[in-house]
C-alpha positions as CSV (number, residue, x, y, z in Angstrom):
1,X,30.7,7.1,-0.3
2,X,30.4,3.7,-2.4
3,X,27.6,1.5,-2.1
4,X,28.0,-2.3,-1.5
5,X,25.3,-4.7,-2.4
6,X,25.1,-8.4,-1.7
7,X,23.4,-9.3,-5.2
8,X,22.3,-12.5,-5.0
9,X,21.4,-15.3,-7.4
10,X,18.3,-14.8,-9.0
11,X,17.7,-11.3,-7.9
12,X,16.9,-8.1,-9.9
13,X,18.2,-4.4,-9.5
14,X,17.3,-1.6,-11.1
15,X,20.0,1.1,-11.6
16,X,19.3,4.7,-13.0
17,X,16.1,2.9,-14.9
18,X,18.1,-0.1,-16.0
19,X,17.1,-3.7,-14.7
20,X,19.9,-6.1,-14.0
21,X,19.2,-9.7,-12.6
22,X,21.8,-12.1,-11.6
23,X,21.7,-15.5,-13.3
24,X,25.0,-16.8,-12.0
25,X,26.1,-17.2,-8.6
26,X,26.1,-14.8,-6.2
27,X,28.0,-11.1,-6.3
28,X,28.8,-7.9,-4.8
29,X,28.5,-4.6,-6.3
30,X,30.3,-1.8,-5.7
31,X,28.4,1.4,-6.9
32,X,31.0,4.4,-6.5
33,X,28.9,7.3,-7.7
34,X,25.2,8.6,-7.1
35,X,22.8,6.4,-8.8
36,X,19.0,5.6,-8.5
37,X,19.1,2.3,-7.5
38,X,16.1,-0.1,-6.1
39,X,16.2,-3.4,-5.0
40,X,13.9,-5.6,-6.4
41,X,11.8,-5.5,-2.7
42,X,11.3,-2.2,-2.8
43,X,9.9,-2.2,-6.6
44,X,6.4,-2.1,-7.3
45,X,5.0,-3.4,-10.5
46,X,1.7,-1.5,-12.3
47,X,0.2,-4.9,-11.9
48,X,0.5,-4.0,-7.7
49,X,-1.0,-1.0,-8.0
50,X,-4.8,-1.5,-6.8
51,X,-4.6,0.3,-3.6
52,X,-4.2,3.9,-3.2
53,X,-1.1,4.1,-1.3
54,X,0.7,2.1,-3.5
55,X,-0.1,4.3,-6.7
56,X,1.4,6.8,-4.6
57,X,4.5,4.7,-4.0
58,X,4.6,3.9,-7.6
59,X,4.0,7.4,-9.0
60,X,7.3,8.5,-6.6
61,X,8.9,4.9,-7.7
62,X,9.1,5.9,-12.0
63,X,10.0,9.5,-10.4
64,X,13.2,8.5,-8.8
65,X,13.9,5.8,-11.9
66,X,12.9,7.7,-14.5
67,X,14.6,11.4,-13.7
68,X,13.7,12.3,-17.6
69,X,9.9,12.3,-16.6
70,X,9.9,13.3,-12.9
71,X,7.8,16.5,-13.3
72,X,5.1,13.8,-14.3
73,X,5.0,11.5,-12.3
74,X,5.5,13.7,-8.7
75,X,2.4,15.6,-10.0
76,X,0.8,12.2,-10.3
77,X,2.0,11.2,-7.0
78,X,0.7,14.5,-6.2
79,X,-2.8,14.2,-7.0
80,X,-2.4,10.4,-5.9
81,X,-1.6,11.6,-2.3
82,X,-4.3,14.4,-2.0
83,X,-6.8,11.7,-2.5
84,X,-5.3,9.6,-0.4
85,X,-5.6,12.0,2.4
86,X,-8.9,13.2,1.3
87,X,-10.0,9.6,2.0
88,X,-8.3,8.4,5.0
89,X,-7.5,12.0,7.0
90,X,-5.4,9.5,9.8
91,X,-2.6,9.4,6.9
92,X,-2.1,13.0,7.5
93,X,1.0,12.8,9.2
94,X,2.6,10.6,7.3
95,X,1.9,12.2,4.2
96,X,3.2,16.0,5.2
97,X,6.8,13.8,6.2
98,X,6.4,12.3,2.2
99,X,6.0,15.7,0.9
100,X,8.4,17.6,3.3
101,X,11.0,14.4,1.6
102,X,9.9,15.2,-2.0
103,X,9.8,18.8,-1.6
104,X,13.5,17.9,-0.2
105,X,14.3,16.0,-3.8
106,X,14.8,13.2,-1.2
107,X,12.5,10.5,-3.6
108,X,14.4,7.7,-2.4
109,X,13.5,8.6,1.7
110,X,10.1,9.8,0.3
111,X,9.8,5.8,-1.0
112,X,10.8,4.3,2.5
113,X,8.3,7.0,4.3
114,X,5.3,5.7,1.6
115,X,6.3,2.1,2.7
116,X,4.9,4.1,6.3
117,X,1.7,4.7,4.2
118,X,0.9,1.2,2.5
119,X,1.3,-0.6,5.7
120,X,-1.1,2.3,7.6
121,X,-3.7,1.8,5.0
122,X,-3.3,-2.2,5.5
123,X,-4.1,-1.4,9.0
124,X,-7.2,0.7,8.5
125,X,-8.6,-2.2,5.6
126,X,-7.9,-5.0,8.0
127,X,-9.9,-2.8,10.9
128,X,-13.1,-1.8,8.5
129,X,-12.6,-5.6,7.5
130,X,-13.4,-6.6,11.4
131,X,-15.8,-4.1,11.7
132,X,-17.8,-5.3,8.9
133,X,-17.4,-8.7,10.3
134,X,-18.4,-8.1,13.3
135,X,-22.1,-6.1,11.9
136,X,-22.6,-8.8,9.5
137,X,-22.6,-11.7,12.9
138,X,-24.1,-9.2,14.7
139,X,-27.5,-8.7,12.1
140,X,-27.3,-12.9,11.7
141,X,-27.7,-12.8,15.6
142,X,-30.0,-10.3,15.8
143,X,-32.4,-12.0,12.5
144,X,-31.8,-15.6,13.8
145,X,-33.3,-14.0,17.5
146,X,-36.1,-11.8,15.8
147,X,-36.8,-15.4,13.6
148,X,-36.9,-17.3,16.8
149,X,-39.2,-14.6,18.5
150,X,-41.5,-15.0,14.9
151,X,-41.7,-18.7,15.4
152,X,-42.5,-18.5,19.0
153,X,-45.5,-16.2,18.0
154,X,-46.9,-18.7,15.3
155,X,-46.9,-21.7,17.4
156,X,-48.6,-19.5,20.3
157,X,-51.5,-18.3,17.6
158,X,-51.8,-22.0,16.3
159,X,-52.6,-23.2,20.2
160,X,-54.7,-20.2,20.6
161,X,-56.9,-21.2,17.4
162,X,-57.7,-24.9,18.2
């Protein structure tokens, strides 16, 4: 079945590993046979790589672009994944579905399920983020009390010496 895409000015595609951008107005594409195609919201740069989940998602990314070098780069996404998991065991779930999809050849559904994993590990940063918060006005309570109890103490030994 054909493929239509809206292909809007400005925007970039990449097709079996090659980029297209339109610069003129905008266009509709009809793709009539299998091709790996991303849009340019689902690509992933190496520059937006600093999390683990979305090495993951890039690893899997240049395997579906770049069919010449899969073998490579599903055993990085392999290794990338184990980590992962290794690290944050709640991604569990999500990670057997990404490998059940791989083992599939499914790389393009194993992409959309590793979207599942970089917005699960956003979830578990902004939490520890909170958490850490949360100690950090916690110990300034507890130091600013302990410093009022310390001052307290002074000013009761100063009275007590004249």
């Amino acid at each position: 079945m054909p493929l239509k895409i809206d292909f809007k000015s400005g925007d970039k595609l990449v097709i079996n590993g090659a980029v297209l951008e339109n610069i003129g107005h905008n266009a509709k594409i009809l793709i009539h046979n299998e091709s790996a195609i991303l849009r340019e919201k689902e690509i992933l740069s190496v520059a937006d790589t600093s999390t683990p989940a979305s090495r993951v998602y890039f690893a899997l990314q240049c395997a579906y672009i770049f069919p010449h070098k899969k073998d490579e780069h599903i055993g990085l996404y392999a290794e990338f994944l184990k980590e992962f998991v290794t690290a944050c065991p709640s991604t569990k779930p999500i990670a057997d579905e990404i490998e059940k999809l791989v083992a599939e050849d499914k790389i393009y559904k194993a992409l959309k399920q590793t979207q599942k994993l970089i917005a699960h590990q956003a979830k578990v940063l902004k939490s520890l983020e909170t958490g850490i918060e949360e100690a950090a006005e916690e110990a300034i309570d507890t130091e600013a009390v302990g410093g009022e109890d310390a001052a307290e103490e002074q000013e009761e030994d100063r009275a007590e010496a004249e």
